[in-house]
N, C-alpha and C positions, 0 to 999 in steps of 0.2 A: 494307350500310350501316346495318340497323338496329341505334340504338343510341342512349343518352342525349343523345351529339354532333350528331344528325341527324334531322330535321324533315322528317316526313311531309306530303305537300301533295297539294291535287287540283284540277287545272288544266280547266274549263269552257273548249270550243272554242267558236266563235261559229258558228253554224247554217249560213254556206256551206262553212265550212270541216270540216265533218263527215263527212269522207272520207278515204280511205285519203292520198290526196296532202293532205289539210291536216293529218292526224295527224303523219306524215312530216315536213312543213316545222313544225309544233310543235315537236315532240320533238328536230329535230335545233335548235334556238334555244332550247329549254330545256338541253339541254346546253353548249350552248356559255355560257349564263348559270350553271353549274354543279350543275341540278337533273339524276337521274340517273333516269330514266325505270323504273319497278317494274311496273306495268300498263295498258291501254289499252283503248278501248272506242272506238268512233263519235263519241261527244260528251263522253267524257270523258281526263284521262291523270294519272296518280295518278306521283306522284313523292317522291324523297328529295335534301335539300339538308342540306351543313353548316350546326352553328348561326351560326360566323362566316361564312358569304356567304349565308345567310340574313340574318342582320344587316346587310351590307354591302348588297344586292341591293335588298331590301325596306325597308331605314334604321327598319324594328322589330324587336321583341324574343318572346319569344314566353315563356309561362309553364307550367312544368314540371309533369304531374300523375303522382302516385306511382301504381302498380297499387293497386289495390285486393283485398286476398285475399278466396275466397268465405267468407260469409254465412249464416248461416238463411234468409235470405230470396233472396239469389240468388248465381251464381255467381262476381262479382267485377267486375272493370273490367281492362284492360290500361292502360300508362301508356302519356304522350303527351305532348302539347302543344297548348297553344291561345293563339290571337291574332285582336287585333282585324281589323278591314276590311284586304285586301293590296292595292295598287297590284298592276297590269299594268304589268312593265316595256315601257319603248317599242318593242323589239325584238319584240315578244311581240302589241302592243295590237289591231294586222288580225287575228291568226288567235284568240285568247282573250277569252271576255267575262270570265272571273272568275278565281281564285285564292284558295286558302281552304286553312287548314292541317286537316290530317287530324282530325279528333276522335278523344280515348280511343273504344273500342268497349267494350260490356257482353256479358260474357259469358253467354249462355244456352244 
C-alpha cells in the first residue's frame, strides 16, 4: 500500500491492553475501520490507511512532504505525511490511548 494515496499511522495501545490478546482485538478494529496493519510490537501497531477513509474516518486532512534528495550534509529525508492531533475513533477508544501519523524519517 505504500504510496502517495496512503498514510502511514502508528497506533499507541493503552497499557492493559499490551498484549498479544489486546494487539489482536486492535488490529482486528483497525481493520475493520480500514487501516491495514504493516507492523506490531507490545505497545505499539504501525499501520497504512487510504487518504480518502483517512479523511473520512478521522474528518482531517493530512499535508504531503516531497522526499528530500541527499545533500553535503546528509543523506536526504523519504516523503510522507504529517497532521495535526488524530481522534480515537470510538470503536478503537478502550484498547488505544493515541494515534499519530507516521513522520518523514531522515535518512543516515
Amino acid at each position: 500500500m505504500d504510496s502517495p494515496t496512503t498514510i502511514k499511522v502508528q497506533v499507541l495501545l493503552r497499557g492493559p491492553w499490551r498484549t498479544a490478546e489486546g494487539v489482536g482485538r486492535a488490529r482486528a478494529l483497525m481493520a475493520e475501520l480500514g487501516m491495514a496493519s504493516t507492523a506490531e510490537g507490545r505497545a505499539t501497531i504501525s499501520a497504512e490507511i487510504g487518504r480518502d477513509e483517512f479523511a473520512t474516518l478521522f474528518q482531517r486532512s493530512v499535508e504531503e512532504i516531497a522526499p528530500q534528495a541527499p545533500s553535503g550534509r546528509d543523506f536526504g529525508r523519504s516523503g510522507g505525511h504529517i497532521s495535526g492531533e488524530l481522534p480515537v475513533p470510538e470503536p478503537l477508544r478502550e484498547y488505544v490511548e493515541s494515534i499519530t501519523v507516521a513522520s518523514p524519517y531522515l535518512r543516515l
